[in-house]
N, C-alpha and C positions, 0 to 999 in steps of 0.2 A: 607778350613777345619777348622769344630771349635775344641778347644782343652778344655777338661775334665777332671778335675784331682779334688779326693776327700783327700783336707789337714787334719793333723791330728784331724783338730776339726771337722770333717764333715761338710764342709761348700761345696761347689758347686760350681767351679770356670767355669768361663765360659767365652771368650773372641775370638774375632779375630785377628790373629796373623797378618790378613794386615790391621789393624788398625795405622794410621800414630802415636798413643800414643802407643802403645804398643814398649815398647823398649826392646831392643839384650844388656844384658850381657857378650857375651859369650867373648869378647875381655876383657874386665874386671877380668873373672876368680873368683874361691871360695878362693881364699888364702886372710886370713884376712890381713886385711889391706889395699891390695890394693886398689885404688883410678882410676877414668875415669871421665875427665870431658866433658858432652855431650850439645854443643848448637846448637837448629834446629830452622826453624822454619816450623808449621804442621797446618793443617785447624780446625778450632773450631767445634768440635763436636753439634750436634743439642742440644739444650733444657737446655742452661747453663742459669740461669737467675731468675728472678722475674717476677712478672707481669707488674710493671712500668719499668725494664731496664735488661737488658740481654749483652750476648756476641752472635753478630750476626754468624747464622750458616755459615762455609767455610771462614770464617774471618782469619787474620795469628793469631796466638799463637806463641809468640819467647819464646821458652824455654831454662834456662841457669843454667842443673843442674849436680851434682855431685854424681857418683855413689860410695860408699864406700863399700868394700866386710868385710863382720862381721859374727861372727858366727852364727847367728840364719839366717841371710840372706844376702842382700842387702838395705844400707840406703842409700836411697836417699834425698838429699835436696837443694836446690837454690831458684830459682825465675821465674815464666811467666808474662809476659808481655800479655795482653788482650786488644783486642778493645771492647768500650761499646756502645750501641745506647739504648737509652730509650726516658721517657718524662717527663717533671719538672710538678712539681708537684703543682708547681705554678702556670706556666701562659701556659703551656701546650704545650712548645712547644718542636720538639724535641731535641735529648739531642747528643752530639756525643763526646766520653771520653777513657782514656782508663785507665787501673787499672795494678798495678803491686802487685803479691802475693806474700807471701813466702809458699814453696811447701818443707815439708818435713816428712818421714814419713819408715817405716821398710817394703819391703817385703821377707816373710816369706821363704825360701828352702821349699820345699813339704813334707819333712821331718823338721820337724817345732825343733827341738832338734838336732843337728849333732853327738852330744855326743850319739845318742841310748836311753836317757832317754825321756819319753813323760808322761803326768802329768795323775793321773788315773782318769776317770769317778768321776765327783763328788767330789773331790779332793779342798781344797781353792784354790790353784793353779790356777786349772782347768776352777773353777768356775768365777775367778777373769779374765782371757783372757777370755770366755765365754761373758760377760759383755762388752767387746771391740771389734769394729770391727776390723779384721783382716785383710791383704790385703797379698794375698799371692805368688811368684813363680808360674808359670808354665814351667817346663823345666828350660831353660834361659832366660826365657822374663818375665816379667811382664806388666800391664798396667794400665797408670799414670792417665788417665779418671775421673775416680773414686777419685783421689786427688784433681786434677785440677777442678772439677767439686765442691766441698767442699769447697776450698778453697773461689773461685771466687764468688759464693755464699754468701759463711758466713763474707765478705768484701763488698757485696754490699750494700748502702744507700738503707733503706724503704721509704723514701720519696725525691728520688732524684731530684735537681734542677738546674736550667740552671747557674748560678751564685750565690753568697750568699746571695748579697743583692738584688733579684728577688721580685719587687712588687706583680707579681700577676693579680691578675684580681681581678675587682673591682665584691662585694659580692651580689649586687643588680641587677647590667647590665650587666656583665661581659666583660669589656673594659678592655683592657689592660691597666694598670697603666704605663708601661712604656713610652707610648704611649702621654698619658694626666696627667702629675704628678700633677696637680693639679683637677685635677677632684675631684666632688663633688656631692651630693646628699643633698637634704634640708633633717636633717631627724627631723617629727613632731613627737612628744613624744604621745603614745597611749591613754593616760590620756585625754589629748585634742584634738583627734583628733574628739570625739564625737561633745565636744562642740563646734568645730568649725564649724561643718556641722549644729548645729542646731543656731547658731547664722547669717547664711549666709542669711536663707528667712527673718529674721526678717530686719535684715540690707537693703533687698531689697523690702520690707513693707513699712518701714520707707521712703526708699527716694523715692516711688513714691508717700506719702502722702503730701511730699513737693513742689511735681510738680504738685500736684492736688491743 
């Protein structure tokens, strides 16, 4: 069963309650203050990643985090632990890593005010959360998806490599440099390469005129 709940800002919550990120409050309670500390570990959801490196789908995700009960909500904060597979960006080969985030973030009661008071249409207020994404309660669950997916992402290398000092492949052949560190290319300067092709028949002129 999916569950449906429209928070005060009209936003459209939408999630599965058997989703292994979606976590249970309810041991926790609304009394401010209290504290739960929760560590599991749960399968990586599909499609976290970049194009050069990712968290593979069904992979563990070890999460180690702390639920705080607050007025407006539930704050959550700690740290997951991620596996990475990608490809260096150098010499192409693959990459296998893993990344630790920090994961912290408010969700919201369904009633986003506990006081009764809720910000009007239009409002600075209103307009100033409007601007921010929200993440909100349903019931006593929430789900961390949506954080963990942010997180893991806005941490990932755009150009990730197998090591730091990774030679690469060579620009011409593409040999691996690790491979032949001293590999080389003669390179002729384009200025002359003209004249080298037109001084070659005359050179070969010349020494059959010597042998004639």
């Amino acid at each position: 069963m999916i569950h449906r709940v429209r928070p005060w800002k009209a936003t459209l919550i939408t999630f599965d309650p058997r989703s292994p990120l979606v976590i249970d409050t309810r041991e926790l309670g609304r009394r401010a203050g209290s504290m739960h500390e929760v560590s599991l570990t749960v399968p990586a959801p599909t499609g976290i990643g970049i194009m050069s490196i990712g968290v593979p789908e069904g992979s563990e995700v070890e999460l180690d985090i702390r639920l705080e009960s607050v007025i407006e909500g539930v704050l959550v904060s700690g740290t997951a632990l991620v596996q990475l597979t990608g490809e260096c960006s150098r010499c192409l080969d693959q990459i296998s890593d893993e990344l630790e985030v920090d994961l912290q973030e408010l969700f919201r009661y369904e009633d986003a005010d506990t006081r009764g008071r809720r910000p009007s249409r239009g409002s600075p207020e209103n307009d100033a959360d409007e601007d921010d994404e929200q993440h909100s309660m349903v019931g006593d669950f929430f789900d961390l998806e949506p954080v963990l997916r942010d997180a893991v992402v806005l941490d990932l290398p755009l150009a990730p490599v197998c090591r730091d000092d990774c030679p690469g492949l060579c620009p011409q052949c593409g040999l691996r440099l690790e491979e032949d560190p001293d590999h080389l290319h003669d390179v002729i300067d384009p200025r002359w390469a003209a004249l080298g092709g037109a001084l070659e028949p005359i050179s070969q002129t010349d020494h059959d005129k010597e042998e004639g």
